[in-house]
N, C-alpha and C positions, 0 to 999 in steps of 0.2 A: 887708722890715723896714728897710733902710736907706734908701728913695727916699721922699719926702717927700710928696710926689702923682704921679696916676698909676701907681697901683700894679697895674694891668689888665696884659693878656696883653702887647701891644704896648707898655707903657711899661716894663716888664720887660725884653724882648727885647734893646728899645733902650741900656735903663742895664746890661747886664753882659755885651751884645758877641752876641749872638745873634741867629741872622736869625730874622725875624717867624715865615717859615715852619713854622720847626722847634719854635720854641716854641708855636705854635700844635696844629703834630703832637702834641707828649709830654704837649700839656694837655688836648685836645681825642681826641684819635683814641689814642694811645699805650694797649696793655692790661694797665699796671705797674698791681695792685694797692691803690687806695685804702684798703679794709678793712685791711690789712696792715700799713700807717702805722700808723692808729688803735690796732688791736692793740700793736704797737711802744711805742706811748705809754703804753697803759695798763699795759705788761709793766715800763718804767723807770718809771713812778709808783710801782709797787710794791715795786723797787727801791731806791727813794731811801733812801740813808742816813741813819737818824736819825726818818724819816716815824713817828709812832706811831700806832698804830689809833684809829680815831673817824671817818675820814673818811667823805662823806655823799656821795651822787649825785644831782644836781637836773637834775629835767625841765624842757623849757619849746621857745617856740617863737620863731622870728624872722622878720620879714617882709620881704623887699626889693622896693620900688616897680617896675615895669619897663614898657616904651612900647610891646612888642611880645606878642602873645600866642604870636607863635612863638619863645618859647622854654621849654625842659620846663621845666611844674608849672606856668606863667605864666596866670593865669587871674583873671579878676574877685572877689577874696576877701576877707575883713575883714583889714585892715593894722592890728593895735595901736599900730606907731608913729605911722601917724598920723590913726587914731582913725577910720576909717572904711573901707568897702570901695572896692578899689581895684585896676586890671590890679597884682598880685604871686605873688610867687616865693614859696612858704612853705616854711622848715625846721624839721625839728621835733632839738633841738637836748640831749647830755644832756653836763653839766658834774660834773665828779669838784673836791670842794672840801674842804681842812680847813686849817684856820687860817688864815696868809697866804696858803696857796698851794691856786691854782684853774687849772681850763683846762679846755676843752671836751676829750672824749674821744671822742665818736662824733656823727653826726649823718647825718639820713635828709632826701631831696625828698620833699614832701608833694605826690603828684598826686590833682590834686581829680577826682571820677569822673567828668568828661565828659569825662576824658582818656583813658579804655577804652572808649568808643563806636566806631563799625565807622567813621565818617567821621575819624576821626584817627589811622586805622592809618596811615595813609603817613606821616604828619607822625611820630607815635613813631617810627615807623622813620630816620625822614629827621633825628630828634634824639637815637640813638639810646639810646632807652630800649628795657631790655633786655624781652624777649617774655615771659620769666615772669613779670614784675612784674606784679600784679596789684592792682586797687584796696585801700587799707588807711586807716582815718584813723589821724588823729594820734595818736590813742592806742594803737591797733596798734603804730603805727612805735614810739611809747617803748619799748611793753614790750618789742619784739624785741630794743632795743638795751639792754635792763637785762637781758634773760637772757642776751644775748651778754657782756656785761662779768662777770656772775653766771658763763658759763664760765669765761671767763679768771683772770690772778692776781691782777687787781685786788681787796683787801679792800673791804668798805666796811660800815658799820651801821646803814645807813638809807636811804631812797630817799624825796623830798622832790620836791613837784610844786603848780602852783597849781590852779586851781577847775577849769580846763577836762580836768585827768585826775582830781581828787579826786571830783569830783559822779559817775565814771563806776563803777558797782556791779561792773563787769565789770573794772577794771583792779584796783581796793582787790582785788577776791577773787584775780585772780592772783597777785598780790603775799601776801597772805595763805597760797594754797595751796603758793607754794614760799619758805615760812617766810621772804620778807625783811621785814624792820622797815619800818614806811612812817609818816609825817608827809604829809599833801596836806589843802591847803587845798579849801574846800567854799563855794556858797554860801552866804547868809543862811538862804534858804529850804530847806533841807535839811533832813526831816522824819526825828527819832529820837527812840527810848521812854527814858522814865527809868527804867523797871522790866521787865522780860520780858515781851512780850505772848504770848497763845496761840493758838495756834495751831488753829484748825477746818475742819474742811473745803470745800470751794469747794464747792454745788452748785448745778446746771445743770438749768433747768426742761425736761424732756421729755414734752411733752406735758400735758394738762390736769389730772393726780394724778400725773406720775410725777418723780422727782427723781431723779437718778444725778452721784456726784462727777465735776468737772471736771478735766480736764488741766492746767489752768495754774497748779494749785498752792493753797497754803492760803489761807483770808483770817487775817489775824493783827489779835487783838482787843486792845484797848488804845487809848490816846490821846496820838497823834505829837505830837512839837511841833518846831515849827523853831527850827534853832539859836538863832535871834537871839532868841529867846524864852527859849531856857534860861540863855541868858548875863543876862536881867533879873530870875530869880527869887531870893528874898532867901534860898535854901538853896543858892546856888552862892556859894561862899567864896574871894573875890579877893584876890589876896596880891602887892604890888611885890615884882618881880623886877633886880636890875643886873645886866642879859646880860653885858656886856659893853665896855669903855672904847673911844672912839670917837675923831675928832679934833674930834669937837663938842663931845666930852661922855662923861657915861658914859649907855650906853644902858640906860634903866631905865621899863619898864611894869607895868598890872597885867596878872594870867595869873591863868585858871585852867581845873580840868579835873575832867571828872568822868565816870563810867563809863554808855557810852548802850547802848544796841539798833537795829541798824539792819536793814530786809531788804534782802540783797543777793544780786541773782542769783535771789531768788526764797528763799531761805535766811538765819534770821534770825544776826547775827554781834552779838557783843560788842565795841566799840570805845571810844576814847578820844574824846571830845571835850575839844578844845585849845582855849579862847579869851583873845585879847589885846584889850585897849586902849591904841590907841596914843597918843601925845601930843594928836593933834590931833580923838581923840575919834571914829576910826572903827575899827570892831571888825573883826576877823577870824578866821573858824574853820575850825580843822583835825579830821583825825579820822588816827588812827590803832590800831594793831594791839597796843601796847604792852601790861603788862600793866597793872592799875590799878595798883598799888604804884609803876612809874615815879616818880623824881622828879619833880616840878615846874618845878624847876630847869631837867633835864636837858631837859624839853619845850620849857620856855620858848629856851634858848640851839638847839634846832634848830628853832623857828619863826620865829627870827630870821636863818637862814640862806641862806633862798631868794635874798636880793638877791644872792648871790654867783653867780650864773648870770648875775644882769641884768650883773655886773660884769664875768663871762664875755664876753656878748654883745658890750658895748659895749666892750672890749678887743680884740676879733677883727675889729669894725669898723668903729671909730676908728683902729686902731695895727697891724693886722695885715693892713689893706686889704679886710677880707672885703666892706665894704658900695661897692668898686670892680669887682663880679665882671660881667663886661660879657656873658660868654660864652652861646652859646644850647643845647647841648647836656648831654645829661644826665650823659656822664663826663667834663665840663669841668668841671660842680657838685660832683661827689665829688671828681673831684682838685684842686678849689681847697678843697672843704673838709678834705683830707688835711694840705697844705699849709699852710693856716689854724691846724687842730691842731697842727701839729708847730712853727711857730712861738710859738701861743701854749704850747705846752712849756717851749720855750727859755726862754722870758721867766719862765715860773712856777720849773723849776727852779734861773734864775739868782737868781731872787728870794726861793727858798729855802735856798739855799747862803749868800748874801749876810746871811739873818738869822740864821743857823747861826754865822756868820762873826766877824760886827761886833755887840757886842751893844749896845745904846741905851744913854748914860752917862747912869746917874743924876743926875750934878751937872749935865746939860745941862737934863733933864728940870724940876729943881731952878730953876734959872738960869728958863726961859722958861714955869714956873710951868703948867706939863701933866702930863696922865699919860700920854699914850702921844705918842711922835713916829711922822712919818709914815712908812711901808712904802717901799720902793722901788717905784717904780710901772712900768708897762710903757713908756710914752716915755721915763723915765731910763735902759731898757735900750737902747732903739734910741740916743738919742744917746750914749751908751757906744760902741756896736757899730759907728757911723756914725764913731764917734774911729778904730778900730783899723782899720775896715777902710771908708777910706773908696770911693767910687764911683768908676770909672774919669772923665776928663775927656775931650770930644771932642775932635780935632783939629778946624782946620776944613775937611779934606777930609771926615772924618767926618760931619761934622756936616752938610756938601753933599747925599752920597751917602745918609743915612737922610731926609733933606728931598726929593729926590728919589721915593726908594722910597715914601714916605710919601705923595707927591702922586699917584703911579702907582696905588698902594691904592687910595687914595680913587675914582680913575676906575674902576677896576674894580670896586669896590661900584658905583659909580653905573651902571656899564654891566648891572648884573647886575641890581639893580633896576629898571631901564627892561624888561629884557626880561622878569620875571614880569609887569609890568602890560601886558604885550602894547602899550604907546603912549611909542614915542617922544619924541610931539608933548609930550607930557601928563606931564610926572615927577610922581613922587610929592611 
């Protein structure tokens, strides 16, 4: 929080007086609990004096670029940030958000399944990734970490996710069968009835007269339409919405929603569909579990909520150092991402004690002709936190003695690298 750059295992070590080694032990090999952090966070979120119910839980995922494929989960995969497949890390990442106050609270390594193949036993080992794990995608990983936050004491009213969980029939009905409220966006092309279709039997030719029902379930009669279709027809009634006041502006779309049928899982379900247009004229649709009476409102202000995970992200690693994680093992990535959380904590509940605290003068507001001033943000807290407690300074034998050790590292990587590629002559 308080080192400027350089926020990896080794630039750590150096700025608060630790030898490399040790911190490389407690981060890397040490069997202190990550989960348990997590837990911790979510048990004081719930805590928070003053916190009132409404809060939401957004899924999503994050990618970090990486040069080596031996490190866990590191594999050739679609990188969103930067729009193409690429050797990365993927996390699949759930953020606990209401009002000003946000921060990631759990997060799982995404191993892609050619990392359970019989040729990467040694290497899981040699990274250690633990033996039960077994392959899960993304969407697995979310739901494990919304039923584990669903045990604990963290409230919440909704669970919010983009296309890549909403399109999946298997995660909406989980969420459905253990009654949480869900909002997740969905493709364009996402096919639902306007009216109940019916339901006949599937049958399966046997033979040249004979017909016997099939196993896979009903055919459902009716005529599907994709979202983006039902948001053009002139009996879907669009209504401006002001979510909410902004530092741009006041955030204001149209919305609307209307009661669909979708099959899922093989079982036909009643849902909401949610659509916005946004300023710039691209639409996007959700579905949810709600009932149809829902406000409109109340749909519109949590389809607008998702970006608070993106704000998640790029707080954890911009300001919390998460996108400097250099490490190659797998309980290096949980306990940098324990650590990650329990910072971005800090920074959330200062930030909400702080709005608790000081409240915005009207005659400022007045004065510079806004409606909302800006939030305290998470680099106001680091250079706050940098004021009180600033970094030790080196002496210059110090500074000798880690120039030293630092040169000595370096040759022993490089000596360590000569000798897997079995050539001397020949470095990498």
């Amino acid at each position: 929080m308080r080192l400027e750059t350089g926020r990896h295992f080794a630039g750590i070590a150096r700025a608060t007086g630790v030898a490399g080694q040790n911190m490389q032990h407690f981060m890397s090999e040490s069997p202190w609990p990550a989960a348990a952090v997590c837990r911790q966070v979510q048990a004081e979120i719930a805590a928070l004096p003053g916190l009132p119910a409404g809060g939401v839980l957004i899924l999503d995922e994050s990618a970090d670029e990486k040069s080596s494929a031996q490190t866990a989960g590191a594999s050739p995969q679609r990188n969103g940030r930067l729009g193409k497949v690429e050797m990365s890390q993927v996390g699949t990442f759930l953020a606990y958000a209401h009002g000003p106050l946000w921060s990631w609270v759990a997060g799982r390594l995404f191993l892609p399944q050619r990392w359970f193949t019989a040729e990467r036993a040694a290497l899981r080992a040699r990274l250690g990734v633990p033996a039960e794990r077994a392959f899960a995608t993304k969407i697995q990983l979310g739901w494990e970490m919304i039923q584990e936050v669903q045990q604990g004491p963290l409230p919440f009213a909704c669970v919010l996710a983009d296309a890549l969980y909403g399109q999946s029939e298997w995660f909406r009905a989980q969420l459905d069968w253990a009654g949480l409220p869900y909002l997740v966006e969905v493709p364009a092309d996402t096919q639902v009835f306007l009216t109940p279709p019916r339901a006949v039997a599937r049958q399966v030719k046997r033979g040249p007269k004979r017909r016997t029902p099939a196993a896979a379930g009903p055919v459902w009669q009716g005529t599907p339409l994709p979202v983006s279709a039902v948001a053009q027809r002139a009996d879907t009634a669009w209504q401006s919405i002001a979510v909410r006041p902004t530092e741009r502006g006041v955030l204001a779309d149209p919305f609307a929603a209307r009661p669909v049928w979708t099959v899922r899982e093989g079982t036909l379900a009643a849902e909401l569909l949610v659509m916005r247009r946004e300023a710039h004229g691209r639409e996007t649709y959700a579905l949810s579990n709600g009932a149809p009476t829902t406000p409109l409102a109340q749909l519109a202000v949590r389809t607008c909520l998702r970006y608070l995970v993106e704000r998640a992200i790029q707080d954890a690693r911009s300001q919390a150092g998460w996108a400097e994680l250099e490490a190659q093992k797998y309980r290096a990535w949980e306990h940098h991402l324990a650590l990650t959380i329990l910072a971005c904590w800090f920074v959330a509940q200062t930030k909400w004690e702080w709005s608790q605290q000081y409240e915005h003068d009207p005659g400022l507001l007045a004065q510079l002709e806004v409606e909302l001033l800006p939030a305290l943000s998470m680099a106001n807290v680091r250079t706050l936190l940098r004021s009180v407690m600033p970094l030790p300074q080196f002496s210059p034998e110090q500074a000798t003695q880690w120039v030293v050790e630092h040169l000595l590292q370096r040759t022993r990587s490089r000596r360590s690298r000569l000798k897997s590629y079995g050539n001397s002559d020949h470095p990498p």
